[in-house]
Structures are given as C-alpha cells and as structure tokens.
C-alpha positions in Angstrom: 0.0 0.0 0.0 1.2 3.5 -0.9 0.8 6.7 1.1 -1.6 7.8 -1.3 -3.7 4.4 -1.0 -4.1 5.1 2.8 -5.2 8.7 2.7 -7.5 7.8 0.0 -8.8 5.1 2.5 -9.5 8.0 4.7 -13.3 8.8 3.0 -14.0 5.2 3.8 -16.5 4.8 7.3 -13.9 2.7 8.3 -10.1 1.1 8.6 -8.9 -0.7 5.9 -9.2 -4.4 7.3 -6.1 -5.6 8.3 -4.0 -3.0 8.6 -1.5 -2.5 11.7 -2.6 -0.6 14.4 -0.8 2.1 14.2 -2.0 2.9 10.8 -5.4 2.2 12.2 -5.1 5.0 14.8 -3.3 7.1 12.3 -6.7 6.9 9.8 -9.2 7.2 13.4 -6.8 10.5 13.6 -7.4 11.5 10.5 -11.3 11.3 10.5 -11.3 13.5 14.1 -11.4 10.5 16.4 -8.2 11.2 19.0 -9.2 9.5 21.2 -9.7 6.4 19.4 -6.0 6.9 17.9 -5.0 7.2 22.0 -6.6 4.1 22.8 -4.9 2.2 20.7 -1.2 4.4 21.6 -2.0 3.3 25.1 -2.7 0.1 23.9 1.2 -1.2 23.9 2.8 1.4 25.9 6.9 0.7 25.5 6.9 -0.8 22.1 8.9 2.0 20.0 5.8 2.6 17.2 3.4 2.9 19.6 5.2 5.1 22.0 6.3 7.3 18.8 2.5 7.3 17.5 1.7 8.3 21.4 4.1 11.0 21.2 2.6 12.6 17.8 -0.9 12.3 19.5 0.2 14.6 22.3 2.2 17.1 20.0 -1.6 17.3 18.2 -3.2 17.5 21.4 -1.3 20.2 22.5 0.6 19.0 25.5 4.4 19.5 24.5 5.4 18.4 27.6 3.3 15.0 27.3 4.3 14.5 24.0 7.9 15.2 25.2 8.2 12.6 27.3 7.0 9.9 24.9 9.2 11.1 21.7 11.8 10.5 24.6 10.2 6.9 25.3 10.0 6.2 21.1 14.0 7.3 21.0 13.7 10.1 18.6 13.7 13.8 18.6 11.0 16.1 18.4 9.4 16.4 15.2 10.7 19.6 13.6 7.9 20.1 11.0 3.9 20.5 10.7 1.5 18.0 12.3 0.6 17.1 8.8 4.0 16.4 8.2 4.5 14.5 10.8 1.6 12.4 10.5 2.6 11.7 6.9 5.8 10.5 8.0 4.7 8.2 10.5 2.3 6.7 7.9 4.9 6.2 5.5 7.2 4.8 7.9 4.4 2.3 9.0 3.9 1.5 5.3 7.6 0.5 5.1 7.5 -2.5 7.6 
C-alpha cells in the first residue's frame, strides 16, 4: 500500500481491514477521532511505534510536555515540521514494515 492508498482510505466509514494498528489509529486521527488513535497508543505502551504514535498524539493534542516525554520513550527527537507532516511521516514509515 502506498501513502496515497491510505489517505485515499481516509473517505472510507472505516479502517482498511487488516492494517496495523498504528496505521489504524493514524486513519481514526485522520477522521477527528483522538481518542480512538490514543486508545490504541495506550494500547502497547513501551513498544517504540506505539510510544512514537503516542508521542505525535500529544504534540496534536497540545501537551508539549506529554508528547515530550514519549518522543523520549520512542527514542527520537521532536518532530521539527507541521502536524501534517509529521503524521505523513509516520504513515509512511508504517507502510515501510
């Protein structure tokens, strides 16, 4: 599947079916449902994608210092650009596995 794929899967009432989870919280994300995505972040705190999804959630959210923490957890640096940006990146980089 290509980036283009997923955010065309975005219009859809629903996740593709068998996508990971973290793509599935990035498309509940997409279609305004936060705390759908943050269920499934929470879902498997302290494995890396999860904790790096968490940590994009937060920078959305608003809470730098939350989403501090947990870009700290996922081993990475603050995302420098937008929030589109970075939630295009993280798709991609899902897409890649």
């Amino acid at each position: 599947m290509t980036l283009d794929q997923f955010t065309a899967s975005l219009t859809q009432p629903q996740p593709l079916v068998g996508i990971h989870p973290v793509l599935q919280a990035l498309w509940y994300d997409a279609n305004g449902q936060w705390e759908q995505a943050h269920n499934i972040a929470q879902s498997r705190e302290g494995e890396l994608s999860y904790d790096r999804l968490h940590a994009y959630l937060h920078r959305k959210e608003g809470d730098q210092f939350n989403a501090g923490y947990w870009y700290r957890r996922a081993r990475t640096a603050v995302f420098a650009g937008t929030l589109q940006e970075e939630w295009a990146a993280l798709v991609q980089q899902q897409l890649e596995f």
